[in-house]
N, CA, C and O atoms as a GROMACS GRO file, in nm:
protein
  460
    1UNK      N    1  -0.012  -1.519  -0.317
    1UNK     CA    2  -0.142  -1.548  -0.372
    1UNK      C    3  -0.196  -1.426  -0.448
    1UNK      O    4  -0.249  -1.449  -0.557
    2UNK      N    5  -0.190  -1.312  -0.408
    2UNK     CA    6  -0.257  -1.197  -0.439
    2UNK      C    7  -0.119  -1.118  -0.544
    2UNK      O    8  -0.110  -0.996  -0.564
    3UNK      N    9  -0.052  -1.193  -0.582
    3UNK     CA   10   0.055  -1.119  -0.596
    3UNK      C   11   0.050  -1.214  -0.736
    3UNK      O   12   0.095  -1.171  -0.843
    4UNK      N   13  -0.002  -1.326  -0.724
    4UNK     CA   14   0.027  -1.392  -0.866
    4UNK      C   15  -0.107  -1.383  -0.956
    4UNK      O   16  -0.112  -1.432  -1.069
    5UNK      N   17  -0.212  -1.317  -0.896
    5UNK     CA   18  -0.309  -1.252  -0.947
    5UNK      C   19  -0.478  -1.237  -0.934
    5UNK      O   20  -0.564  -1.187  -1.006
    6UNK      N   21  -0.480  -1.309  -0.801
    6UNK     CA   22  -0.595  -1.341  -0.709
    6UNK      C   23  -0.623  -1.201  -0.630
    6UNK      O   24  -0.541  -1.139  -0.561
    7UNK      N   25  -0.746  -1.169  -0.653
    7UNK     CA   26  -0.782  -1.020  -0.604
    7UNK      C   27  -0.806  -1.050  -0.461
    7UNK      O   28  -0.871  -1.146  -0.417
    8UNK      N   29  -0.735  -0.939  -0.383
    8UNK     CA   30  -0.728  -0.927  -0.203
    8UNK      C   31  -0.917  -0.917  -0.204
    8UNK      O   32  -0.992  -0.858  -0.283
    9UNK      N   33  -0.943  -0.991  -0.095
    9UNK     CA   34  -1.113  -1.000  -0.065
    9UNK      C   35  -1.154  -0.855   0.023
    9UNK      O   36  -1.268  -0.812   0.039
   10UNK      N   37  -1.033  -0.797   0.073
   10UNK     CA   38  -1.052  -0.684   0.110
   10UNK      C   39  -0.971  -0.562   0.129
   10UNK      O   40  -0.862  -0.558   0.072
   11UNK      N   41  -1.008  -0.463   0.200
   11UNK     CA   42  -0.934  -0.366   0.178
   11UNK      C   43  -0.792  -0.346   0.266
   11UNK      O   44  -0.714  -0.253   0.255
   12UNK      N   45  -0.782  -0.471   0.362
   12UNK     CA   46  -0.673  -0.451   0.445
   12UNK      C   47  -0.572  -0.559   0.407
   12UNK      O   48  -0.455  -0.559   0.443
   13UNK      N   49  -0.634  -0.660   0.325
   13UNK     CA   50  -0.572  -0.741   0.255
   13UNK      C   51  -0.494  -0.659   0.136
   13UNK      O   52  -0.391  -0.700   0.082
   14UNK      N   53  -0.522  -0.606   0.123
   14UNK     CA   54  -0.489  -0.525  -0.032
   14UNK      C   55  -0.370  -0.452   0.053
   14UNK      O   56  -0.251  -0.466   0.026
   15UNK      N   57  -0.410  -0.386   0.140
   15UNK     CA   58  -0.296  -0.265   0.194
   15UNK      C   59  -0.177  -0.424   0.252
   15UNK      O   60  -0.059  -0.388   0.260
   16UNK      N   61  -0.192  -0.521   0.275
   16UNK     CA   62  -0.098  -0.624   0.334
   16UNK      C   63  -0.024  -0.683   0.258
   16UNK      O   64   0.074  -0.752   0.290
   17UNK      N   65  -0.074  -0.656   0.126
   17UNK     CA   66  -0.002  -0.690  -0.021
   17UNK      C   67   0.059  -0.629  -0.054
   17UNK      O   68   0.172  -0.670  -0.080
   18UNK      N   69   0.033  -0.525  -0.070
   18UNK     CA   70   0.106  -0.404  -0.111
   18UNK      C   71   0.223  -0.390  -0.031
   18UNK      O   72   0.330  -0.394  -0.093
   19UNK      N   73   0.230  -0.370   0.143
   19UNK     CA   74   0.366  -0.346   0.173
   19UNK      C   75   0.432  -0.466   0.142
   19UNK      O   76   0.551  -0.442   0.124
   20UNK      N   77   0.402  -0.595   0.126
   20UNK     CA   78   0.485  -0.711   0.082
   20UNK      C   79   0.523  -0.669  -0.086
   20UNK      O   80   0.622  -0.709  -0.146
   21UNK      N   81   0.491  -0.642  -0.102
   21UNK     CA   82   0.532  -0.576  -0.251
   21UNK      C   83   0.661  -0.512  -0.256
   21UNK      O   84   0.757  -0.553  -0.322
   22UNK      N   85   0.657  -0.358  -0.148
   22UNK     CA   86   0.707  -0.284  -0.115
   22UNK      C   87   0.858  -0.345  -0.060
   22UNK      O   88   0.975  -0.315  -0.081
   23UNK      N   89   0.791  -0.446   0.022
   23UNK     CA   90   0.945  -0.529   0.091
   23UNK      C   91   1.053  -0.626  -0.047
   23UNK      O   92   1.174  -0.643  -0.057
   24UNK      N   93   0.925  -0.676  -0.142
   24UNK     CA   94   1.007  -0.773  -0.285
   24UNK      C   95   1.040  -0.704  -0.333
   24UNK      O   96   1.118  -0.759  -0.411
   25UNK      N   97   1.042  -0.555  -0.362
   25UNK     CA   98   1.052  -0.475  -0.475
   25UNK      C   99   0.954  -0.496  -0.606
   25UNK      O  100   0.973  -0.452  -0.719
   26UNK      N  101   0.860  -0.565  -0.565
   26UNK     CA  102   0.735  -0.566  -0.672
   26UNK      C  103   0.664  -0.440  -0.716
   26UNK      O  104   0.556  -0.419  -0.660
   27UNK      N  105   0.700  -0.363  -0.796
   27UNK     CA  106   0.697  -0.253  -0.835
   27UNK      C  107   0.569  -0.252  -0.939
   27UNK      O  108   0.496  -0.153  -0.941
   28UNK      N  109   0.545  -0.365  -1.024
   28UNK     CA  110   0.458  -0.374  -1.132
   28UNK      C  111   0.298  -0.422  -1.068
   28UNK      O  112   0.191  -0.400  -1.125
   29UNK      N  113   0.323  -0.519  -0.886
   29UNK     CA  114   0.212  -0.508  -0.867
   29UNK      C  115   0.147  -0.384  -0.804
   29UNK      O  116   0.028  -0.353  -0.798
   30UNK      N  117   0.274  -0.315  -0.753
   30UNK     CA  118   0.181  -0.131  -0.688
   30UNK      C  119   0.143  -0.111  -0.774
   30UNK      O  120   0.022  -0.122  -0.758
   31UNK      N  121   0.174  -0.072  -0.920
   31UNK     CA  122   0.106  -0.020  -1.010
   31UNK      C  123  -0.004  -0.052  -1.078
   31UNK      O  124  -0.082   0.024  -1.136
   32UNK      N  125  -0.009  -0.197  -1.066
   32UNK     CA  126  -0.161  -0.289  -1.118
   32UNK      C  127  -0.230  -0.220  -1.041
   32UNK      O  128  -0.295  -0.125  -1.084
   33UNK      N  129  -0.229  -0.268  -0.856
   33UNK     CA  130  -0.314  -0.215  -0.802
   33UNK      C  131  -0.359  -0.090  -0.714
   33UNK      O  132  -0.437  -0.076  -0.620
   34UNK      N  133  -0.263   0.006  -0.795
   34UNK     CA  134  -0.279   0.144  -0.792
   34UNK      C  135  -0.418   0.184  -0.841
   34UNK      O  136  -0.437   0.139  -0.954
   35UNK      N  137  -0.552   0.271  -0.781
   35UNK     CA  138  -0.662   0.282  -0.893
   35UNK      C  139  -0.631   0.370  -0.996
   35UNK      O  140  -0.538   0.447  -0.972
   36UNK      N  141  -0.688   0.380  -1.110
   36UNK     CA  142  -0.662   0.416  -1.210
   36UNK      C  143  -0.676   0.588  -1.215
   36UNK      O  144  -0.601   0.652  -1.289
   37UNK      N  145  -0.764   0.647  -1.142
   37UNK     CA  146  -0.781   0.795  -1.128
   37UNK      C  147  -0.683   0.836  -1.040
   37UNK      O  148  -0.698   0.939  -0.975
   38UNK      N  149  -0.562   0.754  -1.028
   38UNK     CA  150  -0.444   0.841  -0.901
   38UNK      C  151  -0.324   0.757  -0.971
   38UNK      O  152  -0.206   0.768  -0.936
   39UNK      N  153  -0.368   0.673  -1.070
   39UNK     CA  154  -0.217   0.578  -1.113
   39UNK      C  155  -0.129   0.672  -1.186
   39UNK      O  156  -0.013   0.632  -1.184
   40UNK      N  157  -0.147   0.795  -1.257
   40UNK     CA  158  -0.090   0.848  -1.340
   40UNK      C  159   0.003   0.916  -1.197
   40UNK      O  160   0.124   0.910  -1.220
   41UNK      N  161  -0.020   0.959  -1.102
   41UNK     CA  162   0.086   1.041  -0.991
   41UNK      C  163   0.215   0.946  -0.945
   41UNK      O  164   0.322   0.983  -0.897
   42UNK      N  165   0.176   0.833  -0.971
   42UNK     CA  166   0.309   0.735  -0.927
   42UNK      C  167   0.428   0.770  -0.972
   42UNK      O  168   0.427   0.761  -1.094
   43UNK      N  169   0.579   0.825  -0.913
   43UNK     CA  170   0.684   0.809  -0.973
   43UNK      C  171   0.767   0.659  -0.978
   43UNK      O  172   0.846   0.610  -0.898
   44UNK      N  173   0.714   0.611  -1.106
   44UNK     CA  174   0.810   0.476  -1.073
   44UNK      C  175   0.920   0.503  -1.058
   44UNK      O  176   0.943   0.473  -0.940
   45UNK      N  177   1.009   0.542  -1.101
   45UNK     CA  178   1.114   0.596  -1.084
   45UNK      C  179   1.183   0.588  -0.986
   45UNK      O  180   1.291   0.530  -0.973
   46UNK      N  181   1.080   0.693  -0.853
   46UNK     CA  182   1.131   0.737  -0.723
   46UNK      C  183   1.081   0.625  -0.626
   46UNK      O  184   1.153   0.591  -0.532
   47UNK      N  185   0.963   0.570  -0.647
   47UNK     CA  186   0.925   0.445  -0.577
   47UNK      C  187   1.026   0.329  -0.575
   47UNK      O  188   1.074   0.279  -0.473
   48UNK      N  189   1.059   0.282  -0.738
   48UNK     CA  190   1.174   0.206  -0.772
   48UNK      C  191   1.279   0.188  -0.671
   48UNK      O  192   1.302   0.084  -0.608
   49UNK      N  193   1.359   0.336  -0.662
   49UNK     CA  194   1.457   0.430  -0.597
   49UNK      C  195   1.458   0.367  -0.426
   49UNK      O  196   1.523   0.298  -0.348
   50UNK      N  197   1.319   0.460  -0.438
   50UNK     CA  198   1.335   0.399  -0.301
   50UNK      C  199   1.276   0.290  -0.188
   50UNK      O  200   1.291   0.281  -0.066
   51UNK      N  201   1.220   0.229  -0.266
   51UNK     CA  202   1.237   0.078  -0.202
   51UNK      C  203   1.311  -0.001  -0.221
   51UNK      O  204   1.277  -0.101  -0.158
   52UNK      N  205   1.424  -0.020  -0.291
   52UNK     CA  206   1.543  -0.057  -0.326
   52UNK      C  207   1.673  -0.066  -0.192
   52UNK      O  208   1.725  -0.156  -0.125
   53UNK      N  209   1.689   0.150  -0.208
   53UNK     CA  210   1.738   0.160  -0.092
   53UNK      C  211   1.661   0.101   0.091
   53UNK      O  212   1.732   0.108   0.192
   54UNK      N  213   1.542   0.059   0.096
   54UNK     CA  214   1.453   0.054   0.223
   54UNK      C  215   1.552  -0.095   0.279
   54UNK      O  216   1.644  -0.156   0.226
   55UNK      N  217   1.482  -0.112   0.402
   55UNK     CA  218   1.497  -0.206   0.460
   55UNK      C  219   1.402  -0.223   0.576
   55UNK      O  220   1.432  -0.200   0.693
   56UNK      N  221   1.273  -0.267   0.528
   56UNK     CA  222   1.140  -0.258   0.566
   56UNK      C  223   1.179  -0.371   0.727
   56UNK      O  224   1.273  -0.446   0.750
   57UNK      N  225   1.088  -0.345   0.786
   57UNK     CA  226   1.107  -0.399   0.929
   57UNK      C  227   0.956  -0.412   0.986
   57UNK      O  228   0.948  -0.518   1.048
   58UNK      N  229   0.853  -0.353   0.987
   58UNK     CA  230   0.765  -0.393   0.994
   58UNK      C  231   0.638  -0.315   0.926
   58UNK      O  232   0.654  -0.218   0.852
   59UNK      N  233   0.516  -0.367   0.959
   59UNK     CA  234   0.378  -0.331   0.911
   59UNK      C  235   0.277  -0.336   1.058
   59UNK      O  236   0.230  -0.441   1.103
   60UNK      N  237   0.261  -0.223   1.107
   60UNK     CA  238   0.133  -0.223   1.186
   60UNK      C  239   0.025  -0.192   1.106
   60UNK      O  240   0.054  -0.159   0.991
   61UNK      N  241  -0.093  -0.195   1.137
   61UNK     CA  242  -0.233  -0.180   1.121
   61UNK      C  243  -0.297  -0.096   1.214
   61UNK      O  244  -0.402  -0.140   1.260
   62UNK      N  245  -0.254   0.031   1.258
   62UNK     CA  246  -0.356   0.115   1.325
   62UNK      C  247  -0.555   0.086   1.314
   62UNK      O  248  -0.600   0.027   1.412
   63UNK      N  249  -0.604   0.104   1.263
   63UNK     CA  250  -0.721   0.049   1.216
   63UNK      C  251  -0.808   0.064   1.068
   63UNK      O  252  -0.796   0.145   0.976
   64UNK      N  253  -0.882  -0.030   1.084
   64UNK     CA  254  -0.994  -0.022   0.950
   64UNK      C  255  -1.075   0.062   0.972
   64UNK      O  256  -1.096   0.091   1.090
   65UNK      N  257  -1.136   0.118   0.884
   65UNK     CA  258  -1.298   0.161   0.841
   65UNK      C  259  -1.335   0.118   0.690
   65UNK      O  260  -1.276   0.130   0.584
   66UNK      N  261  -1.494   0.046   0.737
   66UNK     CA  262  -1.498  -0.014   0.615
   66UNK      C  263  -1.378  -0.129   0.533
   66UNK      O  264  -1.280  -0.187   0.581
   67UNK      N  265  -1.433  -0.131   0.401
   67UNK     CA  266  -1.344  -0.241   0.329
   67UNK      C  267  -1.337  -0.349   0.338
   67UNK      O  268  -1.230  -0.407   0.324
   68UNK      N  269  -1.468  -0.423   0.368
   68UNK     CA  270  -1.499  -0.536   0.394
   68UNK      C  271  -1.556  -0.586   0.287
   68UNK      O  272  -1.596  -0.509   0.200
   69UNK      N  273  -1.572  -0.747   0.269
   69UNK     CA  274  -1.596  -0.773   0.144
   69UNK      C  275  -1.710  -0.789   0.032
   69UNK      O  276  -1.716  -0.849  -0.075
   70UNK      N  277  -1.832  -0.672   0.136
   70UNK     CA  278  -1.897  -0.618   0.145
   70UNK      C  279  -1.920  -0.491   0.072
   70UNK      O  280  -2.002  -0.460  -0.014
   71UNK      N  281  -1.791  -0.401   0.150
   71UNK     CA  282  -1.832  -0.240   0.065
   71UNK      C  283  -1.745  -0.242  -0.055
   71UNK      O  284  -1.706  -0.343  -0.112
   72UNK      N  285  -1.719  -0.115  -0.087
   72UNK     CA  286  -1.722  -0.050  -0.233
   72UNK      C  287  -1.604   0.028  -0.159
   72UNK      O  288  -1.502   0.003  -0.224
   73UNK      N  289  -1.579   0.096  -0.072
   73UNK     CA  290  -1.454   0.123  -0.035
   73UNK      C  291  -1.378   0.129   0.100
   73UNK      O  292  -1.443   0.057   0.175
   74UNK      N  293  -1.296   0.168   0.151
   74UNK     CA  294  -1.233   0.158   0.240
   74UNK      C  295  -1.108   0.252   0.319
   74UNK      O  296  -1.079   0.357   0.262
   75UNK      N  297  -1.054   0.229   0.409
   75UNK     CA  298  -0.970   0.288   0.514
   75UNK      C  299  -0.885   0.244   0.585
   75UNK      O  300  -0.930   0.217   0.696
   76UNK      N  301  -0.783   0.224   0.574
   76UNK     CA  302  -0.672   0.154   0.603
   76UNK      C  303  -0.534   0.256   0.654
   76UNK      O  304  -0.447   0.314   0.588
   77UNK      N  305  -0.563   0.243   0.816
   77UNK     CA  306  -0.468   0.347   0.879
   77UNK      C  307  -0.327   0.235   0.915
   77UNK      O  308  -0.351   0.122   0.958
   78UNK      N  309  -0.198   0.276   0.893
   78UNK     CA  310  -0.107   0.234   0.921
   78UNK      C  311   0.039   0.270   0.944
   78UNK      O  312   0.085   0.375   0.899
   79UNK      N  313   0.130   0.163   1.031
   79UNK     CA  314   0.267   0.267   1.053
   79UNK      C  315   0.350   0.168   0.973
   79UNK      O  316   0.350   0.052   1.014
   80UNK      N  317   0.399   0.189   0.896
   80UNK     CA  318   0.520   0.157   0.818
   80UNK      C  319   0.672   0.190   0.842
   80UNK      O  320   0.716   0.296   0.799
   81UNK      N  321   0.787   0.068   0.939
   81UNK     CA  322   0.907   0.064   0.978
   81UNK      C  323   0.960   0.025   0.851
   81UNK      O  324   0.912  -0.043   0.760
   82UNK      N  325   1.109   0.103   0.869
   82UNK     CA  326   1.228   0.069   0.791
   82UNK      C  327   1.360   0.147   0.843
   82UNK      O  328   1.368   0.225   0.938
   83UNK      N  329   1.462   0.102   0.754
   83UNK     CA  330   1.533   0.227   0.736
   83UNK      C  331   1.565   0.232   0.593
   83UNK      O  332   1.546   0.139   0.514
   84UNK      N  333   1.619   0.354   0.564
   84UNK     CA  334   1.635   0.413   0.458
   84UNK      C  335   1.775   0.496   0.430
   84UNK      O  336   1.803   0.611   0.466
   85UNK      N  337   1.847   0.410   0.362
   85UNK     CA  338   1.981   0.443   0.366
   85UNK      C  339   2.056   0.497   0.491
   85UNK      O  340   2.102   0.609   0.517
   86UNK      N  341   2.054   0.400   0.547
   86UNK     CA  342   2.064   0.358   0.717
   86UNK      C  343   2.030   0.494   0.854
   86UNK      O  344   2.100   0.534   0.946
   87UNK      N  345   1.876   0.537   0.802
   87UNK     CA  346   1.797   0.642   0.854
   87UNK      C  347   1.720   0.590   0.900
   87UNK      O  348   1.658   0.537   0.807
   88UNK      N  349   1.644   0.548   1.051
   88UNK     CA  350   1.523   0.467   1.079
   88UNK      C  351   1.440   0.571   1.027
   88UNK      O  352   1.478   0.687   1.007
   89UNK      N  353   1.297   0.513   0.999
   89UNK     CA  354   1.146   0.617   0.967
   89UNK      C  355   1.077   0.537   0.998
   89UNK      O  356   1.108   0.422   0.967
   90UNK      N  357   0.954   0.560   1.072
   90UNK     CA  358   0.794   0.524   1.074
   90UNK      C  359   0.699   0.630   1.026
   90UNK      O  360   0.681   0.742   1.072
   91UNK      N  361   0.621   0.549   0.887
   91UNK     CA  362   0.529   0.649   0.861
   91UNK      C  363   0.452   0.604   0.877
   91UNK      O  364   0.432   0.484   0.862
   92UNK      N  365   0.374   0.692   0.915
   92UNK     CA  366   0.232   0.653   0.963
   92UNK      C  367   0.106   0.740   0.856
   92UNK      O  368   0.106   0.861   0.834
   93UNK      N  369   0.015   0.648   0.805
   93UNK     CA  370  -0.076   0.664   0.639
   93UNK      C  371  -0.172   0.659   0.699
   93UNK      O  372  -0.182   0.587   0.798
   94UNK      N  373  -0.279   0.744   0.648
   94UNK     CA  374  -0.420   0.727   0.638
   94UNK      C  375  -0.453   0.674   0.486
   94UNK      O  376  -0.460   0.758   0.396
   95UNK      N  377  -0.475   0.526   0.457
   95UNK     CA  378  -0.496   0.489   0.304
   95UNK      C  379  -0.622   0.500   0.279
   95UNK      O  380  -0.698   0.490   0.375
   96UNK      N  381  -0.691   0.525   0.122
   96UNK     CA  382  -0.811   0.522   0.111
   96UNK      C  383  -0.796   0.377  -0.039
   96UNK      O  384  -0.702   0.343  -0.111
   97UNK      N  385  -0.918   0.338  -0.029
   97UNK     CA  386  -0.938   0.221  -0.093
   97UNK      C  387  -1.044   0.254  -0.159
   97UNK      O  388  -1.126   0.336  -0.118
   98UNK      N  389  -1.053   0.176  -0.297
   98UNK     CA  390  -1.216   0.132  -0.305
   98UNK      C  391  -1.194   0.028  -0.414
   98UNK      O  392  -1.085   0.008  -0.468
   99UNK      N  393  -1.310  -0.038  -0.443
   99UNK     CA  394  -1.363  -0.156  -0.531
   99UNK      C  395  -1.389  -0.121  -0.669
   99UNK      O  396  -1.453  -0.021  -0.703
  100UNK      N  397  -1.324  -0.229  -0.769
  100UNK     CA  398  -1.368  -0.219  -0.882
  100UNK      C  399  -1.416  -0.342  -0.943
  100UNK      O  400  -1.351  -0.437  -0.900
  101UNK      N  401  -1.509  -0.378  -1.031
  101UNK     CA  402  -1.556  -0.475  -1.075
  101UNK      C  403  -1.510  -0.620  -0.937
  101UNK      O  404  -1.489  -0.738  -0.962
  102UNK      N  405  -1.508  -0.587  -0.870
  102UNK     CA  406  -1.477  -0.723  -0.760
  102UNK      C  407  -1.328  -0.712  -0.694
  102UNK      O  408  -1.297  -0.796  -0.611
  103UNK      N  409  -1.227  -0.598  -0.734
  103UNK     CA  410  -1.115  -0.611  -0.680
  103UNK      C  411  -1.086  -0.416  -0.617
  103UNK      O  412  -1.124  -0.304  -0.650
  104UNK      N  413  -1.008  -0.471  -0.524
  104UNK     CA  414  -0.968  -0.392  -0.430
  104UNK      C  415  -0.834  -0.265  -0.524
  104UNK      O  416  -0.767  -0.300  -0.621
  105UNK      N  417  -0.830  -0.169  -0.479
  105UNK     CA  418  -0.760  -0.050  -0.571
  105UNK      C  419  -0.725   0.073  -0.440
  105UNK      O  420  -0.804   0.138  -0.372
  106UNK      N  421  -0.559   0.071  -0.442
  106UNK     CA  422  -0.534   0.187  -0.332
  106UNK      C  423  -0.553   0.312  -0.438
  106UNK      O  424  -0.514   0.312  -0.555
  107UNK      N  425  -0.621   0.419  -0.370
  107UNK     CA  426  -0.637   0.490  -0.415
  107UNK      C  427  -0.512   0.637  -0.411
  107UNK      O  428  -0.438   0.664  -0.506
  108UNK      N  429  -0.515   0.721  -0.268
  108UNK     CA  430  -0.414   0.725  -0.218
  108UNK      C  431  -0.393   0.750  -0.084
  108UNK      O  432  -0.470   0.693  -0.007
  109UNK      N  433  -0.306   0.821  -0.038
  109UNK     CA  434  -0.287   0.792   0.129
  109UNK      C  435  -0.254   0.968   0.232
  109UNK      O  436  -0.177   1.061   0.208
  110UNK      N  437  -0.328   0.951   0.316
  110UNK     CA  438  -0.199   1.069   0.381
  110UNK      C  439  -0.136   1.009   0.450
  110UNK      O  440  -0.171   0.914   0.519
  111UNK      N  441   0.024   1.080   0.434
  111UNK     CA  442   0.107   1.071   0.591
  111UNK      C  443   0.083   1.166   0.700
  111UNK      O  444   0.076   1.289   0.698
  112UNK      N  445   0.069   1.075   0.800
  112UNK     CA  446   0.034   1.191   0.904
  112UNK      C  447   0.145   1.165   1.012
  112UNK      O  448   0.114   1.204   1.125
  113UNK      N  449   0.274   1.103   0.999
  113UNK     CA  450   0.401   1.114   1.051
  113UNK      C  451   0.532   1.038   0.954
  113UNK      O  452   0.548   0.917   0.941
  114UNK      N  453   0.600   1.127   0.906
  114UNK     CA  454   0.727   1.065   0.835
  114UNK      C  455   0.832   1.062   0.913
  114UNK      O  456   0.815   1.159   0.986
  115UNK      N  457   0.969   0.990   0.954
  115UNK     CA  458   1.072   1.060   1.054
  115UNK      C  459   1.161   0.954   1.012
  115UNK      O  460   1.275   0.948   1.057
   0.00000   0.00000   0.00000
């Protein structure tokens, strides 16, 4: 739905799109909904690269702040399973979000565990 061009109503919707992205290799929607003051840091390239090689396994949701369909921006903590050229990793992101004209925009993230 959000992928064929229906804006996520919120900010955890948006981050739930995105790793489904991540799992299709939808590369053109990270970058749509990359926001525009952090879109230029993207390596497509290396993103390309390496979600290609991934083999995504799951999506937790540590928690929200904000990003409801309500605010203007948001917080989206999460652990991200895979492996990676047959290496397990969980990373675990602090994402930041916010709103533009009515649609949701990752801005960017920390990792606060890669392995």
């Amino acid at each position: 739905m959000f992928h064929a061009g229906a804006p996520a109503p919120t900010a955890l919707a948006l981050m739930r799109s995105r790793y489904t992205a991540y799992v299709r290799g939808e590369l053109e929607y990270l970058i749509a909904t990359h926001d525009e003051s952090t879109r230029h840091t993207v390596d497509v390239r290396a993103v390309s690269y390496w979600a290609k090689q991934t083999l995504w396994l799951g999506l937790e949701i540590v928690s929200t702040k904000a990003g409801t369909e309500t605010d203007d921006t948001g917080i989206v903590e999460f652990i991200a399973r895979g492996t990676n050229a047959g290496r397990p990793f969980a990373q675990a992101e602090r994402s930041r979000f916010r709103k533009v004209d009515g649609r949701w925009y990752y801005i960017d993230g920390v990792v606060a565990r890669a392995g």
